[in-house]
N, C-alpha and C positions, 0 to 999 in steps of 0.2 A: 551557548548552545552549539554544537557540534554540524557538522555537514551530514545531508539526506543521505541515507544510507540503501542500497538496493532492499528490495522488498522479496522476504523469503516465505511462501507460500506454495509451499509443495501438495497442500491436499486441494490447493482449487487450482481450478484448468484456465487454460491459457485465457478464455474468453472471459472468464470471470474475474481474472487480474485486469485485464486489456478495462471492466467496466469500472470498478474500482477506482485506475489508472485515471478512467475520465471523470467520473465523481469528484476527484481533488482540482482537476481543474477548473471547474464550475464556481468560482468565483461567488456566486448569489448566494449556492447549497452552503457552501465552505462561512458564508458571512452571518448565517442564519442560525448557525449551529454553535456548539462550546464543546472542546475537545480537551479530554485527559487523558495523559499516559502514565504507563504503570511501566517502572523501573528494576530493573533487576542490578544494581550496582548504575553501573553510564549504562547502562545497555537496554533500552525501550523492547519492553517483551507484550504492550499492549498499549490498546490503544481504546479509548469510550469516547463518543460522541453523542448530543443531543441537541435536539432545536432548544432554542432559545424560548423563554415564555413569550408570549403577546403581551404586549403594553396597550 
């Protein structure tokens, strides 16, 4: 797997990256969830997230 690449979002504003930004940090949100991405060759052009089921 390759190194984090800047985050290109042009149609959302600054504040809206900035919350985002803090979402990945969240540690609990991030462990609770199951994350896939959609590929365009190497090149991640999406991204899906969901909570995890309850046990």
């Amino acid at each position: 797997m390759g190194s984090v690449q800047p985050v290109e979002a042009p149609d959302y504003s600054p504040e809206g990256i900035s919350s985002f930004r803090e979402i990945l940090d969240d540690s609990e949100y991030i462990n609770e969830r199951d994350f896939y991405g959609a590929f365009d060759g190497e090149k991640m052009v999406g991204v899906l997230g969901r909570e995890k089921p309850h046990t």
